[in-house]
C-alpha positions as CSV (number, residue, x, y, z in Angstrom):
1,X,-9.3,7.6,29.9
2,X,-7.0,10.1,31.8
3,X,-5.3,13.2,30.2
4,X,-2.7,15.4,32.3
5,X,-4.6,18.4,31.2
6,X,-6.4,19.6,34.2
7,X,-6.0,16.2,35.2
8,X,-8.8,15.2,33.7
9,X,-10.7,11.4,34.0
10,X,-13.2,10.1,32.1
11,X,-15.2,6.7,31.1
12,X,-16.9,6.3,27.8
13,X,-18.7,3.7,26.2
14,X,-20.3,2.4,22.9
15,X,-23.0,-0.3,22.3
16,X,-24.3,-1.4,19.1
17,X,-27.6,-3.0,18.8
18,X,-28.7,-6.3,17.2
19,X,-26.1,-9.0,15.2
20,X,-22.9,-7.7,13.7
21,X,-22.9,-7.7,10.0
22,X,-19.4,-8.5,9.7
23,X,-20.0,-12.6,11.2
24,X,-22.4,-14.4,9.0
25,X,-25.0,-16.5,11.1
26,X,-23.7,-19.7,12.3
27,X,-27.8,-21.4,11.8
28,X,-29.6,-21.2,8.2
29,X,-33.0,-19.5,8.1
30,X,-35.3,-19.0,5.8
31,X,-35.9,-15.7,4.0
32,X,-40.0,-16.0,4.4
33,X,-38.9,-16.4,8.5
34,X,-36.0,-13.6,9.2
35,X,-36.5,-10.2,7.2
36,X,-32.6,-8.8,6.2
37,X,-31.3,-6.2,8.6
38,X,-30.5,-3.1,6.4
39,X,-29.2,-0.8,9.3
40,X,-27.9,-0.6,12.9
41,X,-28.5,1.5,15.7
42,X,-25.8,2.4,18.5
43,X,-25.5,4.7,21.7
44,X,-22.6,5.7,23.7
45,X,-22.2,7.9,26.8
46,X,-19.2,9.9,28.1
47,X,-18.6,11.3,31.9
48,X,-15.6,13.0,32.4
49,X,-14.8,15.1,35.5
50,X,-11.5,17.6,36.0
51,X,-9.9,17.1,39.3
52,X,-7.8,20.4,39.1
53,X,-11.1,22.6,38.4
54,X,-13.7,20.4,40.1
55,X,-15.9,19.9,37.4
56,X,-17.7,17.2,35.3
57,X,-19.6,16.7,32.7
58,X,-21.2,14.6,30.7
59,X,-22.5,14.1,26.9
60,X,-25.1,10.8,24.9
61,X,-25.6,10.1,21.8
62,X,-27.3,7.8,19.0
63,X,-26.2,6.6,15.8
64,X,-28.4,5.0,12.7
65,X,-26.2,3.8,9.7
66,X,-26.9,1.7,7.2
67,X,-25.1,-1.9,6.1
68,X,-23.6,-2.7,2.9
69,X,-26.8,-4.5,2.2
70,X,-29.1,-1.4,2.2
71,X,-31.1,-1.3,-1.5
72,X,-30.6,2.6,-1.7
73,X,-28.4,5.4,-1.0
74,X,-25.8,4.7,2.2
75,X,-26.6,7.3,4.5
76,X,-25.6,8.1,8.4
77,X,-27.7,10.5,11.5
78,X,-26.5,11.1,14.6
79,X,-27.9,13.2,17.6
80,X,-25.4,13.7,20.1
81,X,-26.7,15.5,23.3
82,X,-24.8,17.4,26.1
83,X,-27.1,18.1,28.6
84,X,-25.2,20.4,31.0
85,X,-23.8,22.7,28.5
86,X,-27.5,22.2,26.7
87,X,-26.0,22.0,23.4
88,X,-27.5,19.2,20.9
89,X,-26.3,18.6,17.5
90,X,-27.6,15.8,14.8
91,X,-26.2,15.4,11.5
92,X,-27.0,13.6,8.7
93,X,-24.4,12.7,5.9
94,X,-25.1,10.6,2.7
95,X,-22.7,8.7,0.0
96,X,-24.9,10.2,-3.3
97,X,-22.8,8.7,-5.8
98,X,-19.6,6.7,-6.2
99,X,-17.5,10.2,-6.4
100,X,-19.8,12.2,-4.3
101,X,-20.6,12.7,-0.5
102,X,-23.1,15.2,1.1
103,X,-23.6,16.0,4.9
104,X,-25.2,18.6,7.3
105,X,-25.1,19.3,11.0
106,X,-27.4,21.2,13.3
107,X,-26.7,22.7,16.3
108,X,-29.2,24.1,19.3
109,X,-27.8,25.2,22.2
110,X,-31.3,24.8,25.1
111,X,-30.1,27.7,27.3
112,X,-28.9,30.7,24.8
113,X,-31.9,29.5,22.0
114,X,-28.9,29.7,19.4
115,X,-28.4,27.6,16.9
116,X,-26.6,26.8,13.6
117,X,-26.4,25.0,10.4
118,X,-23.5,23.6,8.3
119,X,-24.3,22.4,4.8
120,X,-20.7,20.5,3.2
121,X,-19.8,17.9,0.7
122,X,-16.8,15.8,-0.3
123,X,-16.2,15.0,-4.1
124,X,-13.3,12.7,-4.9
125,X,-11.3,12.8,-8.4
126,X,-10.5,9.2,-9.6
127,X,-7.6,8.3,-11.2
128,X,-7.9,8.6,-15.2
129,X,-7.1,6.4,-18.2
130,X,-3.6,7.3,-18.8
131,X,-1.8,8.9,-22.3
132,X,-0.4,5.3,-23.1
133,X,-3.3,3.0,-22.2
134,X,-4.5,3.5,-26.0
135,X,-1.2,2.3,-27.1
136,X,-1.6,-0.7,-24.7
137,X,-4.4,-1.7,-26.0
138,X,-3.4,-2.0,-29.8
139,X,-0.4,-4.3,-29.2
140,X,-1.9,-6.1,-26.3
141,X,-5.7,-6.4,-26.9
142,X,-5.9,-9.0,-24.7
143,X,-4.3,-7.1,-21.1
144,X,-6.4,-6.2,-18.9
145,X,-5.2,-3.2,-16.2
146,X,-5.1,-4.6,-12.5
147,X,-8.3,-3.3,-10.9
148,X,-7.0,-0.7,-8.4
149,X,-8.6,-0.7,-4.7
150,X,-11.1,2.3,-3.6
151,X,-8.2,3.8,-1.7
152,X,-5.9,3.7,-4.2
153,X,-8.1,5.2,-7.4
154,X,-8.6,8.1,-5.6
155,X,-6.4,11.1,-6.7
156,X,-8.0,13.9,-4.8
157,X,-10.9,15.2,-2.3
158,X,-12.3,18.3,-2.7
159,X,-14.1,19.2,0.9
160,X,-16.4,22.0,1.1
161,X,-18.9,23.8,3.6
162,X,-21.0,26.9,4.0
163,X,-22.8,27.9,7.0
164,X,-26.2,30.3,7.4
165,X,-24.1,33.4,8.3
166,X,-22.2,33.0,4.6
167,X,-18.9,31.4,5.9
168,X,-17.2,28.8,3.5
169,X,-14.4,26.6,3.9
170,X,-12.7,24.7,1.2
171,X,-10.0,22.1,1.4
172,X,-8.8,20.4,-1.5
173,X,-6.4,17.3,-0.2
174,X,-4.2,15.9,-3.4
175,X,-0.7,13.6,-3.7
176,X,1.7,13.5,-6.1
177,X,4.0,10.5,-6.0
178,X,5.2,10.4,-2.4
179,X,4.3,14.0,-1.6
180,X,1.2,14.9,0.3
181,X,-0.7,18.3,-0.1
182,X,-3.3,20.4,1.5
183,X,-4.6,23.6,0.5
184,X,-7.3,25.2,2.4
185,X,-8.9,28.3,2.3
186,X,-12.1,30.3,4.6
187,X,-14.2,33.0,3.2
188,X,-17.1,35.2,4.7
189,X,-18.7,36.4,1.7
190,X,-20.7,39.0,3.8
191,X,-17.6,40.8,3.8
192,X,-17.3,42.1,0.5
193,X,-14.1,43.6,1.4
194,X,-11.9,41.0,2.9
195,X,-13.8,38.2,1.8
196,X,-10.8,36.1,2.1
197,X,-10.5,35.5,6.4
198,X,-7.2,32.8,5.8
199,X,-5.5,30.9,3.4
200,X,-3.1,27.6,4.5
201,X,-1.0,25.1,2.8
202,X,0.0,21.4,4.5
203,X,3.2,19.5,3.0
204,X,4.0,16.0,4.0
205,X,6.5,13.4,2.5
206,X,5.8,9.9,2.5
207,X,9.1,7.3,1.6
C-alpha cells in the first residue's frame, strides 16, 4: 500500500488458520474420526514506514471468531498490539439475540500505564406486520408474504457506547423510502451543566 500523505508505504498481511468453512471437503469422513471445527483463528501484521518524516512503525494482531456452525452464541476477540507506540487493545463483541449485539474494547497503553474501556451495543428494529396484512389474510388465507432477506427486514440500528469517564455516544441510523438518515449525539454526563458536548445529523438520497 502507498498513500501520498507523508509519502507513506506500507505491507500488510492476513492469514487464517485451518480449512475454510466456506468450501465443503472434497473426501468424506467420519464424524467418530474428524471432530466439527466451530471457530477459526487468524493473525495479520502491518509495517508501514513515512519517507517524508523518516519513521516506521509497525502493529500484530489475532482474531478468534466463530463459524455458522458454533452451538451457542456467535461471538468475536481480538488483541491487536502496537509495540512501538506500546498501545494494545482486545475486544470482544457478541450477537446475543437475533435483534441484539453487545461489544467491549480495552485499551493499555505499556509506556503511560493508561488505559480505557468502552462498553457499546447495536439493537436493530425489524420491519413490522403492516396495517393491511390483517385484511390480506381474510380474503387470501392461503398467501404467504415473501420472506424478506436479513438486510432487507431491518428498519433501523440503534448504536450505543459509554466509556469509564461517563462519555456516551449514541447513533441511531434509519431510512425511509430512498432517503438515508443519521442522527448522532455525545454526552459527558460528569458535566451536569453541558451534558450535551455535540449533536449531528447525516442525509443521503439513494435513486
Amino acid at each position: 500500500m502507498y498513500s501520498t500523505d507523508s509519502a507513506l508505504m506500507g505491507l500488510r498481511g492476513l492469514y487464517n488458520f485451518g480449512p475454510d468453512p466456506r468450501v465443503a471437503p472434497t473426501e468424506p469422513t467420519r464424524p467418530e474420526q474428524v471432530e466439527p471445527v466451530h471457530g477459526r483463528f487468524s493473525a495479520g501484521a502491518e509495517l508501514y514506514y513515512g519517507i517524508l518524516n523518516k519513521s516506521g512503525g509497525m502493529s500484530t494482531g489475532l482474531r478468534f471468531t466463530t463459524l455458522p456452525n458454533h452451538p451457542g452464541f456467535p461471538y468475536t476477540m481480538t488483541l491487536t498490539l502496537n509495540p512501538l507506540m506500546g498501545n494494545l487493545s482486545s475486544t470482544y463483541a457478541v450477537k446475543a439475540g437475533p435483534s441484539l449485539a453487545l461489544c467491549s474494547r480495552f485499551d493499555f497503553n505499556f509506556y503511560s500505564y493508561e488505559s480505557e474501556l468502552q462498553l457499546g451495543c447495536e439493537l436493530w428494529r425489524r420491519r413490522g406486520n403492516t396495517d393491511t396484512e390483517w385484511a390480506v389474510k381474510k380474503l387470501r388465507p392461503d398467501w404467504k408474504r415473501p420472506a424478506a432477506s436479513p438486510d432487507n427486514d431491518v428498519a433501523g440500528v440503534l448504536k450505543a457506547k459509554v466509556d469509564q469517564d461517563g462519555r456516551v455516544g449514541l447513533l441511531w441510523e434509519g431510512r425511509i423510502k430512498e432517503l438515508l438518515f443519521t442522527l448522532g449525539a455525545s454526552l459527558d454526563l460528569k458535566k451536569r451543566e453541558q451534558i450535551f458536548r455535540s449533536v449531528g445529523i447525516e442525509l443521503q438520497y439513494s435513486s
